[in-house]
N, C-alpha and C positions, 0 to 999 in steps of 0.2 A: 432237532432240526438235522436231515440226511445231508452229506457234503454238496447231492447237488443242488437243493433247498440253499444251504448254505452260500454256494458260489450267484446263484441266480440274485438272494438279499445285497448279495457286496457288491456285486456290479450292478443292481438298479440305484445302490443306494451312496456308488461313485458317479453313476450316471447323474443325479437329483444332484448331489451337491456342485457339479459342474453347468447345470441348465442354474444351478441358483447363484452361481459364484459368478458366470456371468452375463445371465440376465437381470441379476439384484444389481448388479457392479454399473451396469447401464443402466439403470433404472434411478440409482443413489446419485449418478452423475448427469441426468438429465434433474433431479426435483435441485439438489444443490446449484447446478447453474439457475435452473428457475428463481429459486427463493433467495440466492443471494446475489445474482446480478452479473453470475461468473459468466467468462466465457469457455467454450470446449470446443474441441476437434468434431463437430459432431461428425461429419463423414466417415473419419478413423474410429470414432465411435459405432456408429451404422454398418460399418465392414466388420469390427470385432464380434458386435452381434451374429451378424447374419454367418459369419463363421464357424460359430459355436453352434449355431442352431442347426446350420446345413449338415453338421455330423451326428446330428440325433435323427431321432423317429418319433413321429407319435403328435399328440396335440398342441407339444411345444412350436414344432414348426407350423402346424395346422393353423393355429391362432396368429402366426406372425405373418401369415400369406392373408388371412382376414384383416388383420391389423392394414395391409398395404395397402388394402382396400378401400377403405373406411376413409374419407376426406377429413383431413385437417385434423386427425388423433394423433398424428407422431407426424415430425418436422418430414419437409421432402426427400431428404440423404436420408431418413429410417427408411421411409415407403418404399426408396428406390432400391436398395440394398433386399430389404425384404421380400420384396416380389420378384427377383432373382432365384427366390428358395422355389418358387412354384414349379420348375424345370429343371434346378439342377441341383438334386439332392443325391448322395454318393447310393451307387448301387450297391447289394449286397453279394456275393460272391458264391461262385456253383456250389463248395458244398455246402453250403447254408440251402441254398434252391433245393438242393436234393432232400435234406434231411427234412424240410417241411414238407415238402409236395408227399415225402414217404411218410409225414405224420395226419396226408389229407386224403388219397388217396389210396395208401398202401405203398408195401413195398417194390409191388412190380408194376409198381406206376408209369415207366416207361413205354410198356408196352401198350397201353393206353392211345398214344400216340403214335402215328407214325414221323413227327418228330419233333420234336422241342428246343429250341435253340437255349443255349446256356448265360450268352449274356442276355439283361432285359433290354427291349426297346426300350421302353421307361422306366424312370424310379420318382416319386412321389414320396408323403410322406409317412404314409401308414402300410404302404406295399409296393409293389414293383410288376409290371407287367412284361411278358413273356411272349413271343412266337412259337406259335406251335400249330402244327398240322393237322387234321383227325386221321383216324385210320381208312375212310373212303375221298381224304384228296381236301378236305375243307379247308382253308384258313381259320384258326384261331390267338382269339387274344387271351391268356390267363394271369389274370391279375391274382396273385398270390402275398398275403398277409404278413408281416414278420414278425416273429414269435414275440409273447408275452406281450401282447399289445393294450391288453384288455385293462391290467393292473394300470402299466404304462400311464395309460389314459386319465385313468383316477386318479394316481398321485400329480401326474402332470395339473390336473384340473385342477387340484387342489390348492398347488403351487401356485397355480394362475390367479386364484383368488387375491391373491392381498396384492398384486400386479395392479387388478382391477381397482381394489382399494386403493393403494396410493393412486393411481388415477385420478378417484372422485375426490380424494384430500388435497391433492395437488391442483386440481382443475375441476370445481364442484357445479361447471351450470349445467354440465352433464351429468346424470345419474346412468351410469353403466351396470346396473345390477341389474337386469332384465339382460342387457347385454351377453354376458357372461352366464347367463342360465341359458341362454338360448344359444350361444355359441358350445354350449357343454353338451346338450341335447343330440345338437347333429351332429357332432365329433363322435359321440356313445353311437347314433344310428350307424357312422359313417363304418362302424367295426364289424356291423352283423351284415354279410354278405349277399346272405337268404336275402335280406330284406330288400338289396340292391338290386336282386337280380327281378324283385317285384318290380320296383320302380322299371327296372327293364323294358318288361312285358306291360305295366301301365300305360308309357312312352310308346310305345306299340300301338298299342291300342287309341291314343289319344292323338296318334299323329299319322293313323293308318291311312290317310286320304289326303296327305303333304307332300307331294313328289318331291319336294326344297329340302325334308329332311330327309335322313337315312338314322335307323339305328336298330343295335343289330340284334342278333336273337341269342338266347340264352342258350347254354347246352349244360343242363342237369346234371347229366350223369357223370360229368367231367367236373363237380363244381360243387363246393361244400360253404359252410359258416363262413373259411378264411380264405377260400380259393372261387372264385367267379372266372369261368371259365365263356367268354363271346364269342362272336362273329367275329374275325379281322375284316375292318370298313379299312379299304385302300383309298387314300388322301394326301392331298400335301397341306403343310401350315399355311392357314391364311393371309400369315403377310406375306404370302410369297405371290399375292395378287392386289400388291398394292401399285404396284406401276399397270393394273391389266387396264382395260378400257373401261369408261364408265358405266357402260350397261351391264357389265360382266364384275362391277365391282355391287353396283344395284342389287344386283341377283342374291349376290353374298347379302347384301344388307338384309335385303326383305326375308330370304330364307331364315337369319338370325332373328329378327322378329317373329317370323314366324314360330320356331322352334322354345322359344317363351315365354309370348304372348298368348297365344293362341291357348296353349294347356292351360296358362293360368286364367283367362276369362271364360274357357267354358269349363273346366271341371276344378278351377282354384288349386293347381299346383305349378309350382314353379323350380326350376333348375337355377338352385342358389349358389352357382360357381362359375360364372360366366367368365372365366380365362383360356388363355390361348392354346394351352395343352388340353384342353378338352373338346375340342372337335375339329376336325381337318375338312378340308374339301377334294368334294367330288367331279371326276371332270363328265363330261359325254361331248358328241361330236356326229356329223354324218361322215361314212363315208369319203376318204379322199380330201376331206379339212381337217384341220388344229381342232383336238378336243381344246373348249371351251369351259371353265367351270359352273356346274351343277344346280350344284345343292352344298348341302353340310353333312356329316357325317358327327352324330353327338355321342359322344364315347363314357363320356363319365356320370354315373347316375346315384354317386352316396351322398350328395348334399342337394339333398330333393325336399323340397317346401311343400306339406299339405295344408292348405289352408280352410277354416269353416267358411261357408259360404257367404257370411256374413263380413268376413274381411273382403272378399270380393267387391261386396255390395259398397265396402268406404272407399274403396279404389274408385268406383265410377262413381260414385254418387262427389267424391273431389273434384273426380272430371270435369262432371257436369256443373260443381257450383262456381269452379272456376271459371268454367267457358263463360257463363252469365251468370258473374258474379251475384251469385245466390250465397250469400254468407252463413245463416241456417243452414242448407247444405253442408259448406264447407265445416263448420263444426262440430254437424252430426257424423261427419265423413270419419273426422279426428277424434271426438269419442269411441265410434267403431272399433277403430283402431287397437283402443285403448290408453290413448292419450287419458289424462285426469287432472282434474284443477286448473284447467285450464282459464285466464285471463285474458280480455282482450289484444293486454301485449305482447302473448304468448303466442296466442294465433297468428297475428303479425308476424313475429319471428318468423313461424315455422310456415307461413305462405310465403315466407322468401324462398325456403326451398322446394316448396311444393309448385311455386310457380317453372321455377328451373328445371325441375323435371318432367313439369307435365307441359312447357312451353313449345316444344315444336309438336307436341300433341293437340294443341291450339291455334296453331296456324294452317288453313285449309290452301296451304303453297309446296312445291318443291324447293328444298330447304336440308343441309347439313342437321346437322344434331347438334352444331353451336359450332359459331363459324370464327374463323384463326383463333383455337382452343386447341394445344395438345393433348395430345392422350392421356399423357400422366396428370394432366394439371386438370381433368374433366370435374368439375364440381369444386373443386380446391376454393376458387375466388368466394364461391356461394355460402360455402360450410364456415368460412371464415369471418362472413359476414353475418353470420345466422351463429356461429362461440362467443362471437364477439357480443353481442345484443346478447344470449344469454348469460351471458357475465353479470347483465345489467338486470335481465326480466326475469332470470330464471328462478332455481333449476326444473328442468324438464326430466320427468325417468320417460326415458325411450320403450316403448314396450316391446317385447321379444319377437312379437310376429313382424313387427316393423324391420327388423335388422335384415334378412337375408332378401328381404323383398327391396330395400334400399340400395343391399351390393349388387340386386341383378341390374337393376336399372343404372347404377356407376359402371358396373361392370359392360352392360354392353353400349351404353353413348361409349367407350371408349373404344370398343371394336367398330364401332360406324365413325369413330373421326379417324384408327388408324387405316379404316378399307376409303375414306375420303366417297362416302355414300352421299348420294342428297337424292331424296324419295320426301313423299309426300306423307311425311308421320299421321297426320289428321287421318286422313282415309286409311291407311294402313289401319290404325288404332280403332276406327270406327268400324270396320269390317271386323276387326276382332269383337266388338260389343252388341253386333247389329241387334240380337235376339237375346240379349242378357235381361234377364230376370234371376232373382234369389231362387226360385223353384227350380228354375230348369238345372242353375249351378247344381246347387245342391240333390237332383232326382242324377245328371249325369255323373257326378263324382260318387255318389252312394254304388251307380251299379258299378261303375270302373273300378272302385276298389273292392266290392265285391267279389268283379271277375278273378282279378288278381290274386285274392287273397290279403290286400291290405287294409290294417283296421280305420274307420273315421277317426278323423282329426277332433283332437282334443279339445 
């Protein structure tokens, strides 16, 4: 082993015992208050985590921004601590920038650009994005990779596994092993860059006739495995139009719908990150008035959901059993899925949640997305009432396609209670399905991925 084989082993392998030293150490102190009745700090707890974690990179953090996600998997003081990690992860420093961009681009990488700004606009948890100019005037965003990320990921996944384990020992009505393959999945997709900048150009192509979104275009030759180099989309954060007017809050809603919906009923893909750092808003204006906001501007494209056309089909076909309570429906919906073994009492459970989610999709009224509900707490009461019953009916294994389709839909009811939207989800939702058939899903997602270059979904 050459010294610097050697130094690269000792620091992943102080890294690993530090994510294990203490994420096990929270982990020992949450199953011990469980099983023996103790109390703990958990907030002080909650903070030591997300502290530990906000100095890493890689899937460690990845998982614990999913985890925030997820209703009623870890107490309120984790979720809230942890979804703090999705924005403010420590940047990494010029000459780290340099020595990679000279390992993606070459050495006279600089001259590539007419200019690069040194600190990042962003840091995330697998890379860090950049300002930068082209050499005929363009704005660009270059989201660049931090080294040894690939390994990283493995061992972290690995680690992550018996996390997952004590989980289902600790709390078995859940079976989180489909979970955790599925969450390892897009974590491994989230690293190949190529493949982001497909999703790209899909997102392109699937939203090419949505003036509500904006996203932006690729540039190649600026842009490798670990370096994806965009458009800069000029926007500001969307909470920064939570006091705007209500038609101007509207706008935002339905554009967010649209930029989710829409892709996933007609070609079965869906944007599985629906958080706040991932898309800004756009203003326009006439002449002589206050620009007004837009559209949306959607920025992040590595946790991209394909789905076979057949998962489409238990999305509506739930829809529909719901609306009139067609129970066949509904169970063929949840087969689909991939649900298994299912029992009467089972169904029940899990129509608790399927009601809550699909309930202002059911009402043909203008209407919140669930009214005096906060943000943080969107699904919380539901999921609790649906752990709680499977305590009793379970256990349920959640299947994998199920997860990132779950966190879009948590994910954005909570951007529509914090823009305080009320639109009429029913028609919204029905204009997305008007012409839905399994052929058509399936002939438009074969060519779109096609065009692109991406393979069908497994």
């Amino acid at each position: 082993m050459s010294d610097t084989e050697r130094n690269r082993f000792s620091a992943r392998a102080a890294r690993y015992a530090r994510v294990g030293a203490n994420v096990g150490g929270v982990a020992v102190r949450l199953a011990g208050a469980r099983l023996l009745g103790l109390e703990l700090d958990r907030g002080q707890n909650a903070a030591e985590l997300a502290a530990a974690l906000g100095g890493l990179k890689g899937p460690i953090m990845k998982v614990a921004q999913l985890m925030a996600t997820i209703p009623d998997l870890l107490p309120p003081e984790y979720t809230t601590e942890l979804a703090k990690l999705q924005s403010q992860a420590p940047p990494m420093g010029w000459a780290f920038v340099n020595r990679r961009m000279m390992a993606e681009l070459g050495k006279d990488w600089q001259s590539r650009f007419e200019s690069f700004e040194r600190k990042p606009a962003a840091a995330a948890s697998l890379g860090q994005v950049h300002r930068a100019t082209s050499l005929d005037g363009a704005r660009l965003a270059c989201k660049l990779q931090y080294p040894d990320m690939q390994s990283a990921v493995e061992a972290d996944l690995r680690q992550l596994e018996w996390l997952f384990a004590l989980h289902r020992r600790m709390d078995p009505a859940i079976d989180t092993t489909e979970i955790a393959k599925e969450i390892g999945a897009r974590v491994r997709e989230e690293l190949d860059y190529r493949r982001e900048a497909k999703h790209v150009a899909l997102y392109r192509l699937m939203l090419a006739d949505q003036p509500l979104v904006r996203v932006p275009k690729v540039w190649p030759d600026l842009s490798t495995g670990r370096l994806l180099t965009l458009d800069w989309l000029e926007g500001r954060p969307l909470l920064a139009y939570k006091g705007a007017d209500l038609e101007s809050r509207n706008r935002l809603g339905t554009a967010m719908f649209t930029a989710w919906w829409f892709p996933f009923s007609r070609y079965g893909v869906i944007h599985g990150d629906p958080h706040l750092g991932n898309y800004t808003v756009f203003e326009a204006g006439e002449e002589g008035l206050p620009p007004r906001p837009a559209g949306i501007n959607l920025l992040d494209y590595g946790c991209i959901r394909i789905f076979p056309a057949r998962f489409v089909g238990g999305v509506v076909d739930l829809y529909h059993g719901l609306l009139h309570g067609d129970e066949e429906l509904v169970v063929r919906a949840y087969e689909t899925w991939g649900f298994r073994g299912l029992s009467r009492d089972l169904i029940d459970v899990l129509n608790i949640w399927a009601r809550f989610i699909y309930g202002p999709l059911l009402e043909d009224r203008v209407r919140t997305i669930a009214d005096g509900v906060q943000p943080s707490e969107y699904g919380r009461r539901e999921a609790y009432r649906v752990h709680r019953a499977l305590r009793e009916k379970g256990p349920v294994r959640v299947p994998r396609e199920f997860v990132f389709m779950d966190r879009a839909a948590i994910g954005l009811g909570g951007v529509f209670l914090h823009l305080g939207a009320e639109l009429n989800f029913y028609r919204l939702f029905n204009e997305a399905i008007e012409d839905f058939s399994l052929e058509r899903v399936a002939q438009r997602q074969a060519e779109a991925l096609a065009a692109v270059g991406l393979p069908p979904p497994e």
